[in-house]
C-alpha positions in Angstrom: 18.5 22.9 45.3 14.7 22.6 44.7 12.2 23.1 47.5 9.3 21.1 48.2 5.9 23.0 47.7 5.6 21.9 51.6 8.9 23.3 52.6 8.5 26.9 51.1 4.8 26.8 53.1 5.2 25.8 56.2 5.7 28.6 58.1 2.2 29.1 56.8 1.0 26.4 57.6 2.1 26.5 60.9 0.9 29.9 61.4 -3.2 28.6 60.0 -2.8 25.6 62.3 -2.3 28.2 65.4 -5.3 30.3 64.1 -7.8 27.1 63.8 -6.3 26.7 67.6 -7.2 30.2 68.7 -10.0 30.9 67.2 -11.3 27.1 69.0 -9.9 28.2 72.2 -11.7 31.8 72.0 -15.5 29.4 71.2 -14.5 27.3 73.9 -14.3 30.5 76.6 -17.0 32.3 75.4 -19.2 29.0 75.5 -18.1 28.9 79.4 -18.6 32.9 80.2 -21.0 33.5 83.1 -24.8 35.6 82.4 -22.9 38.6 84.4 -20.5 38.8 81.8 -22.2 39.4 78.8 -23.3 42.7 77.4 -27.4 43.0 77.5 -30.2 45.8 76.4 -33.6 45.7 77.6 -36.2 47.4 75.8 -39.8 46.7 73.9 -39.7 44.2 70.9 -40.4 46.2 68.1 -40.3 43.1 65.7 -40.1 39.5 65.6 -38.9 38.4 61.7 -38.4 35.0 59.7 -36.0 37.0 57.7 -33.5 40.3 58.1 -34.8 42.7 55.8 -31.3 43.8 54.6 -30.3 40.1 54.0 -33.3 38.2 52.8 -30.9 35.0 51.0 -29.8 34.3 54.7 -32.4 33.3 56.9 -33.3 29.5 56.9 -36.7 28.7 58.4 -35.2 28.0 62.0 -33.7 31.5 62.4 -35.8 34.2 63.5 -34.6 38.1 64.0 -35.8 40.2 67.3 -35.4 43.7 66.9 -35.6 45.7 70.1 -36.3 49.2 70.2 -33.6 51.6 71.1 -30.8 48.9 69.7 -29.4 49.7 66.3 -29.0 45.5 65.4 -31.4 42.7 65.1 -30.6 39.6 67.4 -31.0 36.9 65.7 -32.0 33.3 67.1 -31.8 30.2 66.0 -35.0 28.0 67.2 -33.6 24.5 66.1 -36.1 21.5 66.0 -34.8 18.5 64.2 -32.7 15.8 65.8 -29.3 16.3 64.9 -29.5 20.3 65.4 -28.0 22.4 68.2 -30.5 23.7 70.0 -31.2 26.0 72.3 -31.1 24.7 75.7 -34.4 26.5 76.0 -36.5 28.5 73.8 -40.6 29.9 73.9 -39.8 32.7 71.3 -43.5 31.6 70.2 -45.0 33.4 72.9 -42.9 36.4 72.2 -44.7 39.4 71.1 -43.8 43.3 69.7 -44.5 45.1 72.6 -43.3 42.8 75.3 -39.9 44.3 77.5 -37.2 41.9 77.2 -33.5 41.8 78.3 -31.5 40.2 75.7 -28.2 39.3 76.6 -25.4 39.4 73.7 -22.1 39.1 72.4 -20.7 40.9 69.7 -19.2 38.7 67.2 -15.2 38.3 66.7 -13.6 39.3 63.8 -13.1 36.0 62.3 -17.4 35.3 62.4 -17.8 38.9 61.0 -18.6 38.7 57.3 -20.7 40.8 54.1 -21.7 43.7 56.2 -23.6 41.5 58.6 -22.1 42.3 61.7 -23.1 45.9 61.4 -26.8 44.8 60.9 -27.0 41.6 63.3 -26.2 40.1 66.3 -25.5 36.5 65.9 -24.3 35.5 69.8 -27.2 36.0 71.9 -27.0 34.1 74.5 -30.2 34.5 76.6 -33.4 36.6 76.2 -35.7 37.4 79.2 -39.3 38.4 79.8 -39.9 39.8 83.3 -37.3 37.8 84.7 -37.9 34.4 82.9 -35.9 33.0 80.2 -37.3 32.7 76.6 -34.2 31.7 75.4 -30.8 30.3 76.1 -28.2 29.7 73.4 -27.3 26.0 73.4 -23.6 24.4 73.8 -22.5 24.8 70.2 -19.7 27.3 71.0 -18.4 24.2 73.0 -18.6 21.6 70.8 -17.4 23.6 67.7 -14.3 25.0 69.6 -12.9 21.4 71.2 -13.5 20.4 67.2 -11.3 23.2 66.3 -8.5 22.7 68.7 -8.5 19.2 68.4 -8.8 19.2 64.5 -5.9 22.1 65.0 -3.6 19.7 66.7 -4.3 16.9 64.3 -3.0 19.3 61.8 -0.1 20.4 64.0 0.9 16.4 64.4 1.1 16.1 60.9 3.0 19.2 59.9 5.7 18.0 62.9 5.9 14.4 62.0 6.2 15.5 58.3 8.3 18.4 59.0 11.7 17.1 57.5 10.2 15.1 54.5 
């Protein structure tokens, strides 16, 4: 009795269709989580960079990296500008300087975004960075728009592997 290549995989399957899911459901929380919630530093800028020094290949020329002193990681932000990006819902890095006291507020990223040594080096989810109590940046919606793709791409995949479950 021969197998189809499908029949042998789908638990598999099954069990990659409920990680897209998760990991979608985990972008769409974390898109929705209060200021309050998230982990912050506030210290002196000690540098403002186009690229990471340790990773040079990844910046693009929207990306810029804030280290601040005290804080072993660089946060890095991504500026935007063309139509069609995600951009921050608000951003004046530009006037930004090393020296200035900031808060940065953060989250570290989840295992499944972690990736060639780069989560021990940079912080890619910061979510807001102020200046004497003003805003110089806050992270835009794309946690929320990637996640509902995610779960709905997830149960697109889940409708298939059900309706072709028996075939």
């Amino acid at each position: 009795m021969n197998k189809s290549a499908f029949a042998i995989y789908n638990p598999m399957y099954w069990v990659g269709t409920l990680l897209i899911i998760f990991m979608g459901l985990y972008m769409v929380f974390s898109g929705k989580k209060e200021l309050s919630e998230f982990e912050q530093v506030t210290g002196p800028i000690t540098s403002i960079l186009e690229k990471h020094p340790d990773f040079p290949r990844r910046a693009g020329p929207k990306d810029r990296y804030i280290q601040v002193a005290g804080f072993e990681k660089a946060f890095e932000v991504y500026l935007g500008g063309e139509s069609g990006d995600f951009l921050p819902d608000f951003q004046s890095i530009a006037k930004l300087r090393p020296g200035d006291t900031v808060t940065v507020y953060y989250e570290e990223a989840p295992f499944f975004a972690q990736s060639n040594g780069e989560a021990e080096k940079i912080i890619f989810f910061t979510q807001q960075i102020e200046k004497e109590g003003k805003p110089h940046y806050i992270r835009g919606d794309f946690n929320l728009f990637f996640g509902n793709f995610m779960i709905i791409a997830g149960g697109l995949i889940a409708a298939f592997l059900f309706i072709y479950r028996n075939k």
